[in-house]
Structures are given as structure tokens and as C-alpha cells.
C-alpha positions as CSV (number, residue, x, y, z in Angstrom):
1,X,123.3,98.6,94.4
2,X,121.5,101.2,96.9
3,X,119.2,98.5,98.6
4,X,118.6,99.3,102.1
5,X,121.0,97.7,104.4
6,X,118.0,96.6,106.8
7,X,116.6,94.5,103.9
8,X,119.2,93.3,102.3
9,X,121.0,92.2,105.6
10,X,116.9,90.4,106.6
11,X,116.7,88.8,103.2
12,X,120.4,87.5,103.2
13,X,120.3,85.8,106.6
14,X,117.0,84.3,105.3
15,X,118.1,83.0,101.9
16,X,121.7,81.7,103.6
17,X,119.8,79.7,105.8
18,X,117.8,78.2,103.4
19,X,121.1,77.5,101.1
20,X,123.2,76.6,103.8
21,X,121.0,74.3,105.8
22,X,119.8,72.6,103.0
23,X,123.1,71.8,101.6
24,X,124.7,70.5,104.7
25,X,122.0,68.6,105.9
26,X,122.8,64.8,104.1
27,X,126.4,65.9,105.4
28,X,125.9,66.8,108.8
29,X,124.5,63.1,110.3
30,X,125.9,63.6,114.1
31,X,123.9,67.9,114.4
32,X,120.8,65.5,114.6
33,X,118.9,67.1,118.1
34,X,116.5,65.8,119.9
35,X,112.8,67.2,119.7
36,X,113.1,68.6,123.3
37,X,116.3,70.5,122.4
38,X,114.5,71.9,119.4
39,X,111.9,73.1,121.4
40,X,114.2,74.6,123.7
41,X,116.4,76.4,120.6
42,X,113.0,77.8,119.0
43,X,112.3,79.2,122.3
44,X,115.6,80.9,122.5
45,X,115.2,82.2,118.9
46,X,111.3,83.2,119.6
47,X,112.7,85.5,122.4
48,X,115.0,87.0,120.3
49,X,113.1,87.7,118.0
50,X,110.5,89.1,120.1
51,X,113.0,91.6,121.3
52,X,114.9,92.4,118.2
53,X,110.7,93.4,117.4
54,X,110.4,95.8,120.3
55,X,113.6,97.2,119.9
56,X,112.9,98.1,116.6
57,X,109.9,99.4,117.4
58,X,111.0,101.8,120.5
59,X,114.4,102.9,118.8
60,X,115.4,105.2,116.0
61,X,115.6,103.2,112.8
62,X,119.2,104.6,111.0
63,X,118.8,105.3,107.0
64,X,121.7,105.7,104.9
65,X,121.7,108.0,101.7
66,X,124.3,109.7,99.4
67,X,125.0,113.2,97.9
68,X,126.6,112.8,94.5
69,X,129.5,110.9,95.1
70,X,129.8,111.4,98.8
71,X,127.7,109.5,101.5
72,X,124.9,111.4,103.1
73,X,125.0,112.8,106.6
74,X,124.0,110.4,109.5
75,X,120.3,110.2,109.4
76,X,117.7,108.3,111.6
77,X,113.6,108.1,111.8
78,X,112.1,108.5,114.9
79,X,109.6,106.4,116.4
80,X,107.4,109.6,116.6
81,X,108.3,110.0,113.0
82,X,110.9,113.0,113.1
83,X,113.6,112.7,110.7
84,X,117.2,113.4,112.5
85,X,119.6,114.3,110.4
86,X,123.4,114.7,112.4
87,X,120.9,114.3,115.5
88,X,118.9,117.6,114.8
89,X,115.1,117.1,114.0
90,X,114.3,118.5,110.7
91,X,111.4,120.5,110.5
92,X,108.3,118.7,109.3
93,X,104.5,119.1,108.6
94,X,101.8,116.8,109.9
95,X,101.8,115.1,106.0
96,X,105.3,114.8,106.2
97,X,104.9,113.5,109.8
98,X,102.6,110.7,108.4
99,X,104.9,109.9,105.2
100,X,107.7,109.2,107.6
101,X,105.7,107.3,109.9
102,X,104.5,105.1,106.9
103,X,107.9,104.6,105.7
104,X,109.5,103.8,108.6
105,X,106.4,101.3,109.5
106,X,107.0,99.2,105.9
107,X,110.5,99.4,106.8
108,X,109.3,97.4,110.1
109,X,107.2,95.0,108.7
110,X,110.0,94.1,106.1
111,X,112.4,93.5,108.7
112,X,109.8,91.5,111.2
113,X,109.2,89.5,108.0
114,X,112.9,88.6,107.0
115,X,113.4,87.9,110.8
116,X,110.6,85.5,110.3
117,X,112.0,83.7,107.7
118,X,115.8,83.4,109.6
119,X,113.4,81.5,112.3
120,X,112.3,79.3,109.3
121,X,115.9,78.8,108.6
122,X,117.0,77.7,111.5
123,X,113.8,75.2,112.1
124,X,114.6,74.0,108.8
125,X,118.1,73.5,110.3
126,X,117.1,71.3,112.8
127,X,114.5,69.5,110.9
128,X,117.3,68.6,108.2
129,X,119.7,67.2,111.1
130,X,116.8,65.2,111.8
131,X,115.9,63.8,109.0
132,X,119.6,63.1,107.8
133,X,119.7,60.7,111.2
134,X,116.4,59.0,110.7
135,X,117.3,58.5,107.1
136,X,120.7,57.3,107.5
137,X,118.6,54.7,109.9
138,X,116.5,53.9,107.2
139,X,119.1,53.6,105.0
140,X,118.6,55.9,102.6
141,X,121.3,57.9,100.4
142,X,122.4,61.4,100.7
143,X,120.6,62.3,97.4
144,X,117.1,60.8,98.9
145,X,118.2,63.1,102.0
146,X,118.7,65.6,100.3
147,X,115.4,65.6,97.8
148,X,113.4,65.7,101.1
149,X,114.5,68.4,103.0
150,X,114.8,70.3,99.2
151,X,111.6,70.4,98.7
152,X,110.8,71.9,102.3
153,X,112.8,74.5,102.1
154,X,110.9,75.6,98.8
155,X,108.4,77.0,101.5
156,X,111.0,79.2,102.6
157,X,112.3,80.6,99.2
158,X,108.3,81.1,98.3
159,X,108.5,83.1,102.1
160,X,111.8,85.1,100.6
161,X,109.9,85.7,97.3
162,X,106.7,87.4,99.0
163,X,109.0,89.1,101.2
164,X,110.2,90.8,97.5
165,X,106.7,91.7,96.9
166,X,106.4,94.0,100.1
167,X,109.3,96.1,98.2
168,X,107.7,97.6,95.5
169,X,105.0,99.5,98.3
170,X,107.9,100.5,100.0
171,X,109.8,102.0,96.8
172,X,106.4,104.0,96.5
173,X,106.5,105.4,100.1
174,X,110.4,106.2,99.5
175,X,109.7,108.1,96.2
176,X,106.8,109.8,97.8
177,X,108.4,111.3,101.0
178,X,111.0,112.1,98.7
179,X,109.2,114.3,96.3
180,X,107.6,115.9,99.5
181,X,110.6,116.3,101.9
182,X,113.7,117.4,100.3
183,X,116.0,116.7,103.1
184,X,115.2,113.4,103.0
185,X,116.1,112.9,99.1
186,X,119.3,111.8,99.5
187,X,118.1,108.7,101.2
188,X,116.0,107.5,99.0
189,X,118.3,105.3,97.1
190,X,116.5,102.4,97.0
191,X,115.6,101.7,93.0
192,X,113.2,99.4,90.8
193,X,116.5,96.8,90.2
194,X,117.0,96.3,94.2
195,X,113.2,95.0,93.8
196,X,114.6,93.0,90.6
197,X,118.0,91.5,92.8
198,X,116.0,90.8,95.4
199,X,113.4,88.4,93.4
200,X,116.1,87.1,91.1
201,X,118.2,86.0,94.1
202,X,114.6,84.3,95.9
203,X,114.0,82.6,93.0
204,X,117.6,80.7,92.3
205,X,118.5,80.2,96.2
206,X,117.6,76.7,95.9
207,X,119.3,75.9,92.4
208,X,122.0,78.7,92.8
209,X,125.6,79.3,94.9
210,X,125.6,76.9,98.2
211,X,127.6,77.8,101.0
């Protein structure tokens, strides 16, 4: 599969979490954290986040691309929208210019929205330590645990699935800089089946493979 690494590193992180988290929670009693330790650890995952954002924003964005069966030369998208190929600037047209800039700028929000969903991840994390305390309190069973904290990370699978939906824009943009900027053909190797894997693995996180 050619999916973009970026995505499909974004969209794993958020759809492990949901697995993972959900899976351990009944299991996990003593991770249970107190709310003021939450607050601290969202805190801690807000700045990161915040400055995995501005990085992302100020730095060359790396794309990866083949020729036939060998890999493509080292390529990279400039914040000013210049595409680098082995570190030289290809030349480029003010359309071309604006393709690339709208690429690399879908390729931003993508990521800023699969970073998102890792932060719902790891609330859900907490939450589910939580709960798996107060129910063991209340004496319920793993399975009534379990149900619970199931049903809230739906929210997060329904955040993977719409994350999908910003794909098929992106495809568009790819194909489209393609067509009108040769070098940068061999990068575009994201298909129409990435889109498919990447709504097909949304959809069965929560009755699929558990970590």
C-alpha cells in the first residue's frame, strides 16, 4: 500500500489508542489517576501537540515516492511551497506554487486532525482507568466496565472515520499537482484503496484486532 507515511502513522496512533485503551481498561484497576493528575497529563499532551503543530507548520514536510521499482529521490515541500528534490528547488510556476501549497496544507490539516484524535486516545485512557476504579467500587463486572467505556470510544472511531473522509480531497490535490508537475509524479502514490484501508480499518477498530 502507498498510503502516505504522515497519515497512516496519525491514523494508527489514533485507532491503537482507541483499541488499546479500551481493551485494557476493566484490566488495568490500580492506572486509575486522580482528576488533578489528568489535568496535569492533558496539559502535557496539549503542549505537545501545540508544538508538533508549529513545527509542522515552519518545517519542510518530507514526501516519499517511487520510480518503477526503485524508491524516489529524497523529496520535501517547503513551507513557501517549493518542492526540493535531493535539496535542490525545482522550478515552479505560480499555479504550481499554489497546487503545492494546497497539498502540503491538506496534508497539515490531516495530520493536526489524527494528532487530535491520539489526544482523545489518551483522555479516553484516563477516563477508562477511572471508571474501571469507580466501578470496581460499585461493584460492577469487567463486562459492565467494559460496555461503558466501549461505547465512548465509538466517538473516537466516528473521529477516525471523518478523518477518512478528508482523504479523498487530498487524493484530488495529489492527482492534480501530479498531472501539472511532472517531477513531482513519482510521489503521488497515494491511491483510491488507501482511502478504502483507511475507512475499513475505522470502521472494525472497536470489533476488530485488540492489542
Amino acid at each position: 500500500m502507498h498510503q502516505s507515511p504522515l497519515i497512516a502513522a496519525m491514523l494508527a496512533v489514533a485507532l491503537a489508542l482507541t483499541a488499546c485503551n479500551a481493551d485494557r481498561a476493566p484490566a488495568d484497576k490500580s492506572a486509575a489517576a486522580s482528576s488533578s493528575s489528568a489535568s496535569a497529563i492533558d496539559n502535557v499532551i496539549d503542549r505537545a501537540m501545540d508544538l508538533a503543530g508549529d513545527e509542522m507548520r515552519k518545517r519542510n514536510i518530507s514526501i516519499s515516492g517511487h520510480n518503477g521499482t526503485n524508491r524516489a529521490a529524497r523529496a520535501e515541500i517547503t513551507p513557501q511551497g517549493d518542492l526540493l528534490i535531493e535539496g535542490k528547488a525545482v522550478p515552479i510556476d505560480a499555479a504550481q506554487r499554489a497546487m503545492l501549497l494546497d497539498y502540503r496544507a491538506q496534508v497539515e490539516a490531516i495530520a493536526a486532525q489524527g494528532m487530535a484524535i491520539g489526544k482523545e486516545g489518551a483522555a479516553l485512557g484516563m477516563h477508562a482507568a477511572a471508571e474501571a476504579l469507580k466501578g470496581a467500587f460499585a461493584g460492577q463486572s469487567d463486562a459492565e466496565i467494559q460496555q461503558h467505556v466501549e461505547a465512548q470510544a465509538a466517538g473516537i472511531k466516528q473521529s477516525a472515520l471523518a478523518l477518512c473522509e478528508r482523504m479523498p480531497a487530498l487524493l484530488a490535490a495529489q492527482q492534480k499537482l501530479a498531472a501539472a508537475l511532472p517531477a513531482f509524479a513519482p510521489y503521488a502514490t497515494m491511491t483510491g484503496h488507501d482511502i478504502e484501508s483507511c475507512r475499513n480499518g475505522a470502521r472494525k477498530d472497536d470489533s476488530g484486532a485488540h492489542s
